[in-house]
C-alpha positions in Angstrom: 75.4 60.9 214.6 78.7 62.3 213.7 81.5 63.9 215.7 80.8 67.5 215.1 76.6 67.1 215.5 77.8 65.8 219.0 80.2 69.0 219.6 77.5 71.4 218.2 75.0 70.3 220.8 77.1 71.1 222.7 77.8 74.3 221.5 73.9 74.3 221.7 73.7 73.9 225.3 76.6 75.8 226.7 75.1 79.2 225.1 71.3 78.2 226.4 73.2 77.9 229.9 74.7 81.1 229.3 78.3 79.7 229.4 79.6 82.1 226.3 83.3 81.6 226.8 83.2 77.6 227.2 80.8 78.2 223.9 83.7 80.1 222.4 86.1 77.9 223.5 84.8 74.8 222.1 84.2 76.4 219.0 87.7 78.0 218.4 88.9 74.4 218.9 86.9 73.0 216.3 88.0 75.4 214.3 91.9 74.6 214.8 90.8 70.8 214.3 89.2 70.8 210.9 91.6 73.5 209.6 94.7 71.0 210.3 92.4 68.4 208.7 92.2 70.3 205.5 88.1 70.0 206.2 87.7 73.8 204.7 84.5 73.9 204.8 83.9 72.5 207.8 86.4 75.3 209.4 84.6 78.2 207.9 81.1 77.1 208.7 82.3 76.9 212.5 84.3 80.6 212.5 80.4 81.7 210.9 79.2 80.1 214.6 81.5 81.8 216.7 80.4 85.2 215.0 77.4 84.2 215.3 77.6 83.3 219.7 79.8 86.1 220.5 80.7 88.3 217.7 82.9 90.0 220.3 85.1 87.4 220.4 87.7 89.4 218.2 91.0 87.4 219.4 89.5 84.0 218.4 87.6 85.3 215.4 90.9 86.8 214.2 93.5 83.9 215.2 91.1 81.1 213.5 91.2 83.4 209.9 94.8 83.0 210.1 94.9 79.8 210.9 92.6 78.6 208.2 94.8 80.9 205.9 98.2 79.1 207.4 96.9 75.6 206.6 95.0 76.2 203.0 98.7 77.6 202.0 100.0 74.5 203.5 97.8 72.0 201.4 99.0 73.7 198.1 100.8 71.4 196.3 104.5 72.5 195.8 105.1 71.1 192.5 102.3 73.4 191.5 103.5 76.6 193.4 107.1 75.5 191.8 105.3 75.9 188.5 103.2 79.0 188.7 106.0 80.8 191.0 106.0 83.6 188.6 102.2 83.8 189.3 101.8 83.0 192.6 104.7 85.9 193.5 102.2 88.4 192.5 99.3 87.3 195.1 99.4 87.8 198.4 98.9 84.6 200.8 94.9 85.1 200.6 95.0 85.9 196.9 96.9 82.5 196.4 94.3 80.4 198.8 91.1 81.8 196.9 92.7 81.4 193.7 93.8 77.5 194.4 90.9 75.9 195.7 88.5 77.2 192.8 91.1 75.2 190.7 89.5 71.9 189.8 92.2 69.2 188.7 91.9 67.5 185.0 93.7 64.4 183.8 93.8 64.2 179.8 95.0 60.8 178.7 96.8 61.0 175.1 95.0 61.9 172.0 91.9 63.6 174.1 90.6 67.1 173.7 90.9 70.0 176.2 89.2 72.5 173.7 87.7 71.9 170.4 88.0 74.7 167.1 84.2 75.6 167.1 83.3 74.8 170.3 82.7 76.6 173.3 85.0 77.1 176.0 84.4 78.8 179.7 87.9 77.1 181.6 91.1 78.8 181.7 93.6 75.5 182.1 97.3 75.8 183.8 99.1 73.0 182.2 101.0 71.4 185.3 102.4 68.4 183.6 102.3 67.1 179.8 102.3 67.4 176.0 99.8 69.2 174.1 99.6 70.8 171.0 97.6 74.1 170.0 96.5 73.1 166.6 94.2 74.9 163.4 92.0 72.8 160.5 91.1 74.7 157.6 89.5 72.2 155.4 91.2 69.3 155.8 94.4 70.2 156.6 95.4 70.4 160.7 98.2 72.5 161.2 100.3 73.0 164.5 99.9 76.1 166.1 102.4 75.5 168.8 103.5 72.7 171.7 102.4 73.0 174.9 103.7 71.9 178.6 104.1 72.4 182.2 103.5 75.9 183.3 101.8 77.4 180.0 98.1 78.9 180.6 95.5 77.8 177.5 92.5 78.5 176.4 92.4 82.5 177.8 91.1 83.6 174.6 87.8 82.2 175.2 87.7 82.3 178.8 88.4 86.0 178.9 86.3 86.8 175.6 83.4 85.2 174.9 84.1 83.8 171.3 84.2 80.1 170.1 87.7 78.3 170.2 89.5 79.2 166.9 91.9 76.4 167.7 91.8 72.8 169.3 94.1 71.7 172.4 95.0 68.4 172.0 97.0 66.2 174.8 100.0 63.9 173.4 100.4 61.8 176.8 99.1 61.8 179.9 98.8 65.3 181.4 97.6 67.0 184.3 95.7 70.2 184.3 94.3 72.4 186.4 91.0 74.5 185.7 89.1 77.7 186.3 85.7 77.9 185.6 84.4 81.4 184.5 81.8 80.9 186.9 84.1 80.7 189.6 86.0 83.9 188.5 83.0 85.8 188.2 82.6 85.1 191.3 86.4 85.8 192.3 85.4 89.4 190.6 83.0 90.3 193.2 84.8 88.9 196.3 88.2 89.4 195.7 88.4 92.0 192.6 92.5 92.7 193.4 92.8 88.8 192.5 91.0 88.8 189.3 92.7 91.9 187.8 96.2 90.2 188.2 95.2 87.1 186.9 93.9 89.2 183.8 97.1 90.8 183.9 99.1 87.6 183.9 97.1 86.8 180.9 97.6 89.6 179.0 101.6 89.2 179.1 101.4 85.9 177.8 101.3 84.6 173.8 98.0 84.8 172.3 96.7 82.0 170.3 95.0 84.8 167.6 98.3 86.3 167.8 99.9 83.1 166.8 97.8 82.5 163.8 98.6 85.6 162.6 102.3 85.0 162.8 101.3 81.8 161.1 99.6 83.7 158.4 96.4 81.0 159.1 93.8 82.6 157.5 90.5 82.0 159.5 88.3 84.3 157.9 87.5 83.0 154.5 86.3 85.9 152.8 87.3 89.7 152.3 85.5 92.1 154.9 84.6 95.1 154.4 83.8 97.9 156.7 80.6 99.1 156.8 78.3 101.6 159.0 74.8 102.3 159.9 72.2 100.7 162.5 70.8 97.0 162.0 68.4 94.9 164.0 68.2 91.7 164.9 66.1 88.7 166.8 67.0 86.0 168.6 65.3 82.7 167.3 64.4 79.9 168.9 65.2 76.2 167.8 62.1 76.6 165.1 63.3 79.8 164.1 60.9 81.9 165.6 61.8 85.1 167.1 61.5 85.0 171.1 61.7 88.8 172.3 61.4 92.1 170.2 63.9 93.4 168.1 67.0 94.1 169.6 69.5 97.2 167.3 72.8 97.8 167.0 75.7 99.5 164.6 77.2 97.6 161.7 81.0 97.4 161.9 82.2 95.1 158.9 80.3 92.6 156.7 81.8 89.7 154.3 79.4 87.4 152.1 80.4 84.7 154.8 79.0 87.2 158.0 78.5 90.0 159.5 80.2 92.0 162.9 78.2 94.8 164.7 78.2 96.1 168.4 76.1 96.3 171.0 75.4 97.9 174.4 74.9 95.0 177.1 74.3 95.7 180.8 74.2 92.1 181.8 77.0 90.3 182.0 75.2 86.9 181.7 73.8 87.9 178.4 77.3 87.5 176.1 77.4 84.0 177.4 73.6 83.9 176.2 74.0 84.9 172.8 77.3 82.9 172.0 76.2 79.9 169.8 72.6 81.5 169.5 70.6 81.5 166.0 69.7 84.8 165.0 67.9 87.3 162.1 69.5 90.1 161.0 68.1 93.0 159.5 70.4 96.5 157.5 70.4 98.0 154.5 73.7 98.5 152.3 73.9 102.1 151.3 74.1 101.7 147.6 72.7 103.9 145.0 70.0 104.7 144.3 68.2 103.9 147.5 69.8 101.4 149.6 70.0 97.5 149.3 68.0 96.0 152.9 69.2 92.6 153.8 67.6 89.9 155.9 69.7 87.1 156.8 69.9 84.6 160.0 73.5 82.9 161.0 74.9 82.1 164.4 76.7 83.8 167.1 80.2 82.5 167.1 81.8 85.8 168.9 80.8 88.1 171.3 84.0 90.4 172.5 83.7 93.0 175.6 84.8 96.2 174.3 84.3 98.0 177.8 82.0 100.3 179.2 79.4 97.4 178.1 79.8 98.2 174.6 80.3 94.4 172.6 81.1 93.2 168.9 78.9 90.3 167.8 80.0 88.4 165.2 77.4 86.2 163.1 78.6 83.5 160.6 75.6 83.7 157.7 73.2 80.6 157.3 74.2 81.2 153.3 76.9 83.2 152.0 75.6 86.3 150.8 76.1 87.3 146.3 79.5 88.7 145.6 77.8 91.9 144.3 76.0 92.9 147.6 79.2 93.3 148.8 80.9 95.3 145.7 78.1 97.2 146.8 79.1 98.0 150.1 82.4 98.9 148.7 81.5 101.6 146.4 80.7 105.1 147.0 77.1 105.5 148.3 
């Protein structure tokens, strides 16, 4: 039997016995103890008793918040604050705490992947100590995107849109990361929105890896696209390629004979995540003359970009590429 199973019999008995305050007391104590310990969880479990044996115990229930607060800004690590000062200057002392212990560290040793072109992604990293390099394959050829170190946020592209890595992190010695699961700022949205809307902010002033491989001139889409309008439907398959749900519909945005882009209205925000990496069959017709062309192909989901006010693109990579003159006709006047 451990230390504090002993002190929360006691707890235990001084509230049967009536003896609130000593109850209080005790508990406030505990409190104090495992918050200087950097036992976190341990200190919040005990200020959710002391609400719970006198709720009315406003001095103690207040003073043990900010003591919790005081030591969890204590235990950052100051190399790190030193790092992400021009962050951490925009949160206030809570902000900071909440945001800091859902980071999870990472240690890459040379030549390892953070991220891989193609693969999924749901971590946004901070880069606290290293080399890495952002780089692009088309074909066979790897290019550098950019070099990477201490203080540089990757991987935000994928984190904050749900699309597959158009580029692969790679580290070039031994570095130290820091990570945010999307999970864990999902959750960071519904708790502590003020946080999560300056960390998308932070984001959005910073280099974008598409917007780098523009620069670059890095030609990720292989083939011409072409805008193109009207409704299609489409299935979601499973792994034998039968559909598992009713047609779902959408509106066609652009089409290439390598894949197709249309949006969507989603309500749930779990269902983006869902989709990414999921087979599908899509069904549209290209207006052409004299009646239309309809065209059934399946692919996979490699993007799925919120749009706002739940409206999302999806963007399918075909299982084939489609004939040359399907999309001549798409191009000429209906």
């Amino acid at each position: 039997m451990n230390d504090l199973t002993l002190e929360n019999q006691r707890i235990e008995t001084f509230v049967r016995q009536g003896r609130k305050a000593e109850a209080v007391e005790l508990i406030f104590n505990l409190i104090v103890e495992n918050a200087k310990a950097k036992n976190f969880p341990a200190a919040y479990a005990l200020r959710e008793k002391l609400f719970e044996v006198d709720a009315m115990a406003l001095v103690e229930i207040i003073r043990s918040a900010e003591i919790i607060e005081d030591e969890k800004g204590g235990a950052i690590e100051k190399r790190h604050l030193e790092i992400w000062r021009k962050l951490y200057s925009t949160l206030m002392p809570e902000e900071a705490n909440a945001l800091y212990f859902r980071l999870k560290p990472a240690v890459y040793d040379a030549g390892a992947a953070v991220f891989r072109q193609g693969h999924k992604n749901r971590h946004l990293h901070f880069i606290d100590q290293g080399e890495l390099n952002l780089v692009c394959r088309e074909g066979s050829t790897e290019k550098l995107i950019r070099s990477m170190g201490a203080g540089t946020l990757a991987g935000g592209d994928t984190f904050f849109n749900v699309s597959v890595c158009t580029t692969s992190l790679l580290s070039q010695s031994r570095s130290s990361l820091k990570t945010l699961h999307h999970d864990d700022f999902t959750d960071l949205r519904r708790t502590m929105p003020s946080l999560a809307v300056k960390l998308e902010d932070y984001f959005s002033k910073t280099t974008k890896d598409h917007e780098l491989l523009k620069e670059q001139d890095i030609n990720r889409r292989h083939h011409l696209r072409v805008r193109i309008g009207g409704v299609i439907q489409f299935f979601i398959l499973n792994a034998e390629g039968a559909p598992i749900a009713d047609a779902f519909k959408g509106s066609l945005s652009d089409i290439s004979i390598g894949g197709i882009s249309f949006f969507i209205r989603i309500t749930n925000p779990k269902l983006p995540q869902m989709l990414l990496g999921r087979k599908i069959r899509v069904e549209f017709s290209i207006p052409a003359k004299p009646s239309g062309i309809d065209v059934a192909e399946t692919g996979v989901v490699i993007g799925v970009i919120d749009h706002l006010f739940n409206s999302y693109s999806v963007h399918l990579r075909f299982a084939r590429e489609l004939p040359e003159s399907l999309i001549e006709a798409a191009t000429s006047p209906s």
